[in-house]
C-alpha positions as CSV (number, residue, x, y, z in Angstrom):
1,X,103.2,168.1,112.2
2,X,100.2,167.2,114.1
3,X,98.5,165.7,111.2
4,X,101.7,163.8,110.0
5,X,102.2,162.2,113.7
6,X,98.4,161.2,113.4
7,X,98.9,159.3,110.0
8,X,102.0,157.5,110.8
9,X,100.4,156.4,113.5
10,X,97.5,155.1,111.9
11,X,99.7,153.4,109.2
12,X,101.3,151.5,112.1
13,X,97.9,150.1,113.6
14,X,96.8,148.7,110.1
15,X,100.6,147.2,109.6
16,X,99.8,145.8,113.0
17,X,96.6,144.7,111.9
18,X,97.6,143.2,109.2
19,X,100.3,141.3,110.8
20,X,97.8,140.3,113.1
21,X,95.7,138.8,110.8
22,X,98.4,137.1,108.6
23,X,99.7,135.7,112.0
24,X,96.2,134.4,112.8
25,X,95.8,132.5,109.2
26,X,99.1,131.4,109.6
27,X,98.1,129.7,113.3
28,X,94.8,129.2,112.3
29,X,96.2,126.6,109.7
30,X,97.6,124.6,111.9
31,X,94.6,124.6,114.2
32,X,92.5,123.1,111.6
33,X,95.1,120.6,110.6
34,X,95.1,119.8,114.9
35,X,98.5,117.1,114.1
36,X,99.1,117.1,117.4
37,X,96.1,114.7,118.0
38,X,97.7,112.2,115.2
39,X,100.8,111.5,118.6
40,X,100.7,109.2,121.2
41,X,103.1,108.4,124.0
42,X,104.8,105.0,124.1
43,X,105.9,103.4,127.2
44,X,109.3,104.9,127.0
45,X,107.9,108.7,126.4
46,X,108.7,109.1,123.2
47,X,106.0,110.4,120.8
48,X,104.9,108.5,117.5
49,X,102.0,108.4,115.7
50,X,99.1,107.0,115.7
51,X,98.5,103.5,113.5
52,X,94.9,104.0,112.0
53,X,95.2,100.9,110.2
54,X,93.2,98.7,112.2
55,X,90.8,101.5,112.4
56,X,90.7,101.8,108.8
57,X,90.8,98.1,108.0
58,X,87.1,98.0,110.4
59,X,85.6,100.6,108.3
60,X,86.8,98.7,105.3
61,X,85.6,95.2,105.9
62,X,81.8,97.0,107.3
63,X,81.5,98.3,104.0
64,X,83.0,94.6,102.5
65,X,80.2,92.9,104.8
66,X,77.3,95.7,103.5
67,X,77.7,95.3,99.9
68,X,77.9,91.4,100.3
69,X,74.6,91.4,102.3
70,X,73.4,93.5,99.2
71,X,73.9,91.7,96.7
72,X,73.2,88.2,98.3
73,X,69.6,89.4,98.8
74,X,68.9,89.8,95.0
75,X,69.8,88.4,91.7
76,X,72.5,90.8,90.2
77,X,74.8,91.6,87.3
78,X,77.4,94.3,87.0
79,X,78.2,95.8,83.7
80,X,81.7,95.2,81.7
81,X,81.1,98.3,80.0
82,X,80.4,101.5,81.5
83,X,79.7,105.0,79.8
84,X,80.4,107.9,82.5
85,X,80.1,111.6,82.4
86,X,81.6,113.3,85.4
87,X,79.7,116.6,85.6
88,X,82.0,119.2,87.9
89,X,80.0,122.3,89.3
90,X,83.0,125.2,88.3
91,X,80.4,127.9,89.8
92,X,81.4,130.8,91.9
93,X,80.6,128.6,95.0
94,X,83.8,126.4,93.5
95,X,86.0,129.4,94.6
96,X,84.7,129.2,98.4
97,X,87.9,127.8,100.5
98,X,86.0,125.8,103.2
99,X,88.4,123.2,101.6
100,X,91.8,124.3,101.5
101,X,92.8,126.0,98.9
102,X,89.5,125.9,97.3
103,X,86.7,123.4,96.3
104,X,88.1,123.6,93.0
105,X,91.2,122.7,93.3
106,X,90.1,119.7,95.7
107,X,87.7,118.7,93.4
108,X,90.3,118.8,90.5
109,X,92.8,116.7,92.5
110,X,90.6,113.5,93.4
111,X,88.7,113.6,90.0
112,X,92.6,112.9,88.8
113,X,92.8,110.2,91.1
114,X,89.8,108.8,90.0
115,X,89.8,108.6,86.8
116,X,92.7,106.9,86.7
117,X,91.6,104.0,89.4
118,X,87.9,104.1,87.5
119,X,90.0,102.9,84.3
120,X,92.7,100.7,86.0
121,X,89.3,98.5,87.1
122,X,86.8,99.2,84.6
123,X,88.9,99.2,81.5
124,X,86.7,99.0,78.6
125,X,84.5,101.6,80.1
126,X,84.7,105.0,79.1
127,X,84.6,108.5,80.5
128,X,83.2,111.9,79.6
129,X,84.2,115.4,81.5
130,X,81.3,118.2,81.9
131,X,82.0,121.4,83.8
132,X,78.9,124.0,84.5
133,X,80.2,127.4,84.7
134,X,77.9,130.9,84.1
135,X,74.7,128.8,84.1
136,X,75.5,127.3,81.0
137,X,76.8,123.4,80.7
138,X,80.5,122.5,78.9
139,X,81.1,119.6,77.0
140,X,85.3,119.7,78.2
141,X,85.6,115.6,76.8
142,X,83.9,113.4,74.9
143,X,83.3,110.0,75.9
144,X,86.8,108.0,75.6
145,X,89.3,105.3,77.4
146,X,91.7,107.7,77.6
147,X,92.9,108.8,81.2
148,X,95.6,111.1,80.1
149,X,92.8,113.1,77.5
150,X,90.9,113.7,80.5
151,X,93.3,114.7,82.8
152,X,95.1,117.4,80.2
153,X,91.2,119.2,79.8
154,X,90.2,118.9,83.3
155,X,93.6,120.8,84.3
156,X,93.2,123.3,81.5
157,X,89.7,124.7,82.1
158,X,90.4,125.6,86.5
159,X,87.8,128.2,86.9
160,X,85.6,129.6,88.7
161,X,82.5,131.9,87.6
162,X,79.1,132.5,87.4
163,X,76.0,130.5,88.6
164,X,75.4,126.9,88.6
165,X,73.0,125.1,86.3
166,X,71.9,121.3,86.9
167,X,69.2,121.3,84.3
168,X,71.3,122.6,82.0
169,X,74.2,120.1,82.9
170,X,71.8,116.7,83.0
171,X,70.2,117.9,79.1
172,X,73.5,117.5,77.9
173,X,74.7,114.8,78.9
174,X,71.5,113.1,78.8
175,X,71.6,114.4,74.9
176,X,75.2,112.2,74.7
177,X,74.3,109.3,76.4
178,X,71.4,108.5,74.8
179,X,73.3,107.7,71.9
180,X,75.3,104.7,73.7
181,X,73.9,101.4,72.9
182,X,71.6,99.4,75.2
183,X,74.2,96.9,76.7
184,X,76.6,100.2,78.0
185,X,75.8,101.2,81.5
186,X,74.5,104.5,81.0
187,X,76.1,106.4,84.5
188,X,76.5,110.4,85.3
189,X,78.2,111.5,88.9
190,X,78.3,115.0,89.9
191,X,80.1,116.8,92.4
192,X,78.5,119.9,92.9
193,X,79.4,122.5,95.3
194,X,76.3,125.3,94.7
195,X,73.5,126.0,97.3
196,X,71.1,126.6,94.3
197,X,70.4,126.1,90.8
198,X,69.4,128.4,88.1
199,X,67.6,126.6,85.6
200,X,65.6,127.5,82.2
201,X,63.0,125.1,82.7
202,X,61.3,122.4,84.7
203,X,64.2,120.5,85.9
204,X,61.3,117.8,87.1
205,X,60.5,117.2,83.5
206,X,64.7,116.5,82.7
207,X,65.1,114.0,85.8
208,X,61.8,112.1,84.3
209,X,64.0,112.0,80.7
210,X,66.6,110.7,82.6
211,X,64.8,108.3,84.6
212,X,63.0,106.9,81.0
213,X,66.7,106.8,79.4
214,X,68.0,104.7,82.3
215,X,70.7,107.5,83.5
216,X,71.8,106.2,86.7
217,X,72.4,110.1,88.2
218,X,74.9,109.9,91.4
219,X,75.8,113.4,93.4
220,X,78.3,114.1,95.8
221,X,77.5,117.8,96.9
222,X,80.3,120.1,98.5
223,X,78.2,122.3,100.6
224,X,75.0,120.8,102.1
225,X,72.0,118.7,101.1
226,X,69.9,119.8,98.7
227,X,66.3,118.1,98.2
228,X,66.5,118.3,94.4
229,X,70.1,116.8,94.4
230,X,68.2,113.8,96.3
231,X,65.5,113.6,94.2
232,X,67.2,113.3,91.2
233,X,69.5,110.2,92.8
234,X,66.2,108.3,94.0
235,X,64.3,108.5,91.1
236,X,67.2,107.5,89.0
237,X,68.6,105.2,91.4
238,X,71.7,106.7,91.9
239,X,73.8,107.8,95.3
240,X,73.7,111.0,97.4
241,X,76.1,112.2,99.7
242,X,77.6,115.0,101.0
243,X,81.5,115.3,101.3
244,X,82.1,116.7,105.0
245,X,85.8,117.0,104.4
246,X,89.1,116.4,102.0
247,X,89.3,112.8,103.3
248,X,85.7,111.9,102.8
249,X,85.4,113.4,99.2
250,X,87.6,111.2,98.3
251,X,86.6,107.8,99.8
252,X,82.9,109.2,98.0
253,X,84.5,109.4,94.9
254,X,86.1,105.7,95.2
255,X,83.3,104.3,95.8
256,X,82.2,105.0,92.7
257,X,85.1,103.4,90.7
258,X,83.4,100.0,90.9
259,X,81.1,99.5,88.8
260,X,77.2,99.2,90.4
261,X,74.7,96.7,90.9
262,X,72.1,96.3,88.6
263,X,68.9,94.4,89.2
264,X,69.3,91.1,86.5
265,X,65.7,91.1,85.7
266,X,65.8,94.8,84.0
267,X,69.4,94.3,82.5
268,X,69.9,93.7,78.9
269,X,72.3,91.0,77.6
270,X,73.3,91.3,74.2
271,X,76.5,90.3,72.2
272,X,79.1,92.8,71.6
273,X,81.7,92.3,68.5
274,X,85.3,93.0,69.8
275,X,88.5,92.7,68.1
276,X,91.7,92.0,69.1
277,X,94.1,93.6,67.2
278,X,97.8,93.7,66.7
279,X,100.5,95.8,67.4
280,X,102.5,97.6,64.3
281,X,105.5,96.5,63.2
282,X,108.4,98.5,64.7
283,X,109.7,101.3,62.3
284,X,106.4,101.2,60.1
285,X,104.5,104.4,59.2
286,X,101.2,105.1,59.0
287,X,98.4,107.6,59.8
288,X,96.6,107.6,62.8
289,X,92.8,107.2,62.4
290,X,92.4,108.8,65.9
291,X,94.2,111.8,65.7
292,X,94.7,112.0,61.9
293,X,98.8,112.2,62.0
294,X,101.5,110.4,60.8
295,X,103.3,107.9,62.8
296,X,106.3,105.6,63.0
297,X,105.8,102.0,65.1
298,X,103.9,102.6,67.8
299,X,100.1,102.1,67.3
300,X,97.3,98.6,66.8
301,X,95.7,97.4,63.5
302,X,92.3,96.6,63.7
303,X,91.3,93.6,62.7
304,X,88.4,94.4,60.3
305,X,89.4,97.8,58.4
306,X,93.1,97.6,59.2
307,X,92.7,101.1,60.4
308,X,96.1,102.3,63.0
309,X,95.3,103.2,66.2
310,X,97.4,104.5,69.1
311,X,96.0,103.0,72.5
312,X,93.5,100.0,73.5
313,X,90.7,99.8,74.9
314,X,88.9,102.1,71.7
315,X,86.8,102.1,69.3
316,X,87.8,101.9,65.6
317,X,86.7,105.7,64.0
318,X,86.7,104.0,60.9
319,X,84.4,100.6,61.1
320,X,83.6,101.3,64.7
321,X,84.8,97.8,66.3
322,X,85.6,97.6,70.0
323,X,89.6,97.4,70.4
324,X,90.0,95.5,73.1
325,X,93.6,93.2,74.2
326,X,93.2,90.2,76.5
327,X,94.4,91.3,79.6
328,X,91.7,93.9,79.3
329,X,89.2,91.8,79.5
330,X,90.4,89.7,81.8
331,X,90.7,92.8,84.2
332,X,86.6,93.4,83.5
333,X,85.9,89.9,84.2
334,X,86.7,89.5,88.3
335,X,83.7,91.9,89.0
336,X,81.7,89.5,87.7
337,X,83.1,86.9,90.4
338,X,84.5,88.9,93.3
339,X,86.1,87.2,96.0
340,X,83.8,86.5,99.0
341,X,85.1,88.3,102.9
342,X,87.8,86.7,104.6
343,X,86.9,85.5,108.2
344,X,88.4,87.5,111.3
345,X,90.3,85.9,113.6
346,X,89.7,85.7,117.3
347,X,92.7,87.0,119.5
348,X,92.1,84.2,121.9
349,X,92.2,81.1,119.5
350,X,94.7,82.8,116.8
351,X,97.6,80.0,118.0
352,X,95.5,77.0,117.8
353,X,96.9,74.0,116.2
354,X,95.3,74.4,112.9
355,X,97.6,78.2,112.7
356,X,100.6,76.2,114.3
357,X,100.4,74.0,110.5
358,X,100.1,76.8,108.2
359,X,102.7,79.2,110.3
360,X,103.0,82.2,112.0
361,X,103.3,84.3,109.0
362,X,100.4,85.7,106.1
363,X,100.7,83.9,103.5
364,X,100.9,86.7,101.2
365,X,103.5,89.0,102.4
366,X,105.2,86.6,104.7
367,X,105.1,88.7,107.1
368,X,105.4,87.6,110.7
369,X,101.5,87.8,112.6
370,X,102.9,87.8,115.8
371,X,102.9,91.2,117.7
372,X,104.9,92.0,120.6
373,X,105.4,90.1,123.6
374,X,104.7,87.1,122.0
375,X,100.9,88.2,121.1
376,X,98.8,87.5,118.1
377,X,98.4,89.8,116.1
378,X,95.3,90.9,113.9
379,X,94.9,88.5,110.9
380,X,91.6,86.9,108.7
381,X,91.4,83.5,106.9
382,X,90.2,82.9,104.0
383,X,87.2,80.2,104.2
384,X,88.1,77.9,101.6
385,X,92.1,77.6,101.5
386,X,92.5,78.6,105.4
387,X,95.1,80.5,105.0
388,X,96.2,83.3,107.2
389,X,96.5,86.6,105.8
390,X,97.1,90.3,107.4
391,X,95.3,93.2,107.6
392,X,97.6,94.8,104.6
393,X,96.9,92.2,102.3
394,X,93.6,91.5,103.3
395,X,92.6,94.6,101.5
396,X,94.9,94.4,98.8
397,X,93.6,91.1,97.7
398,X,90.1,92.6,97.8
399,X,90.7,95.9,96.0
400,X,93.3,95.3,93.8
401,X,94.6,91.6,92.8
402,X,91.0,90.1,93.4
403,X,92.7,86.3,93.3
404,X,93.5,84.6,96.5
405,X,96.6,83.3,96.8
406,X,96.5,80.4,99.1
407,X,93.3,79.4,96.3
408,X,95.6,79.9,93.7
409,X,98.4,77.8,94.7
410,X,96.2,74.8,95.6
411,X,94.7,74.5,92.1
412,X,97.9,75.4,90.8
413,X,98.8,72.3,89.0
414,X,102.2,70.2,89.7
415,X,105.0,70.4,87.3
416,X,105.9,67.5,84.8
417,X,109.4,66.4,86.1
418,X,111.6,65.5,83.1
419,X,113.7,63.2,84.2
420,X,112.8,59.7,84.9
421,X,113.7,57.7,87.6
């Protein structure tokens, strides 16, 4: 009896334990998340949260100002087309859950996101997915313009194991992208989450390949900074960063969607053949040169071979002519022009007479820019329309529609009325 009284009651400390333990994860979670420091009290007591905006707009418009300064310092071009192989470190150190629920899955999540803002403005670029897993490097997709293609392999091959290899990883892809042609930006970024690498050979002699075949190597490591990680992105002249949480890893990953800088006098201009082919007639069949099936309306002819393909931007598997449509190109072309920084606007001179002519309101969403109590609120100008625009639109004009509104209406030109007096 004494020995059963003696186990039960050790089976109750590790229940309690245990419960103790699950209850600490379980507060522990909402430690880390620390919400409560997203509230503030307004003057009637009541809590709301906290509006980061003009925080975030700051940090925005620094790193608008930075790159500006950049590239007003030197003669520079940025490449329409863009050949990019996202290496992902799937190692056991992918598994580690110092970002919830696991580097993987993080890493997973934003490379979603960006491959489908890298393609919304870099659209007749292309992408390739590498995953190092075992020591050993995976080709998961071939280079393509295809966001969903990516997406579907990435999501199918979530796992961890084994060592990392980044010599392995950069003799691949440096064995695909030396095949692209001399006017493609030749670009690699890895997100790599080891503490180590296991490599067969001199990984010096692979970063000097790379550096003689003008791979522009990028890292964003998960874990800390590694000098070989660095070395590799300044002799290549690539990025290195380290992601220091969720949040972070993704604004790195943005950052590379744009495409880079690159020095005029060691760019090559050369004339690329596009076509611009048409769609099929609805209720036609034909096979599909790209995935070698038969289909019923949907698809483009090319041009040259009169080959069927399903989606633009490609490349024609049969003559191997650049697909391209208008408004694809048109989409490459504003990085070539970007819009320069809208002004700030002081607080104190905000309702002068030249804002009392063009309104109270941003000309964009027509929202009112007057804050509470009758007080200015935070706007910019632009410097050659001088019109008023909020923080909101401020950034979306800069990221996203890369036209200025109160430009475009002036040059807009007036309508023909067609009746005569």
């Amino acid at each position: 009896m004494s020995n059963q009284r003696k186990r039960s009651n050790a089976e109750r400390e590790e229940d309690d334990d245990e419960d103790a333990e699950g209850i600490g994860e379980w507060e522990r979670a909402y430690v880390d998340d620390r919400s409560w420091e997203e509230l503030q009290e307004d003057e009637s007591g009541l809590l709301r949260p906290i509006d980061n905006s003009a925080i975030y707009h700051a940090q925005y418009r620094r790193r608008l100002r930075m790159l500006s300064a950049a590239a007003a310092g030197t003669r520079i071009q940025k490449g329409l087309i863009r050949y990019l192989y996202i290496v992902i470190d799937f190692s056991r150190a992918a598994a580690e859950m110092d970002f919830r629920p696991s580097r993987m899955a993080i890493m997973a999540k934003h490379v979603e996101a960006f491959i489908r803002e890298f393609f919304d403005q870099n659209p007749l670029s292309q992408i390739g997915l590498v995953s190092i897993k075992n020591g050993v490097a995976h080709t998961l997709t071939d280079l393509g313009g295809s966001p969903e293609t990516h997406i579907k392999a990435l999501m199918g091959k979530l796992e961890a194991l084994g060592d990392s290899s980044l010599q392995n990883a950069l003799e691949l892809v440096h064995e695909h992208l030396n095949q692209v042609p001399s006017y493609g930006h030749r670009e690699v970024l890895i997100l790599y989450s080891a503490l180590c690498t296991c490599d067969p050979g001199d990984i010096m002699e692979t970063i000097q390949k790379c550096k003689k075949s003008k791979l522009r190597c990028s890292v964003i490591g998960l874990s800390a900074e590694m000098f070989i990680c660095k070395h590799l992105c300044q002799e290549t002249g690539g990025l290195y960063s380290v992601a220091v949480d969720e949040v972070h890893l993704k604004d790195l990953l943005l950052e590379h969607a744009p495409p880079p800088p690159a020095i005029a006098e060691f760019a090559i201009a050369n004339l690329i053949k596009m076509g611009f082919p048409q769609r099929a007639a609805e209720g036609s069949m034909a096979i599909c040169s790209c995935h070698k099936e038969v289909k019923i309306g949907a698809g483009y002819m090319c041009p040259r071979c009169k080959a069927r393909v399903c989606d633009l931007p490609t490349e024609c598997t049969i003559c191997g002519l650049t697909l391209v449509s208008s408004p694809h190109l048109a989409r490459s072309y504003h990085h070539l022009f970007p819009i320069a920084p809208f002004d700030e606007v002081p607080a104190l001179s905000s309702l002068n007479d030249n804002r009392r002519k063009l309104g109270r309101s941003c000309f964009g969403c027509q929202q009112s820019l007057i804050g509470a109590g009758n007080k200015p609120g935070p706007c910019v100008t632009c410097r050659k329309c001088k019109h008023y625009f909020c923080l909101d639109c401020d950034i979306y004009i800069h990221e996203s529609l890369h036209n200025c509104p109160g430009c475009e209406s002036i040059h807009r030109p007036k309508s023909v009325s067609l009746m005569e007096e």
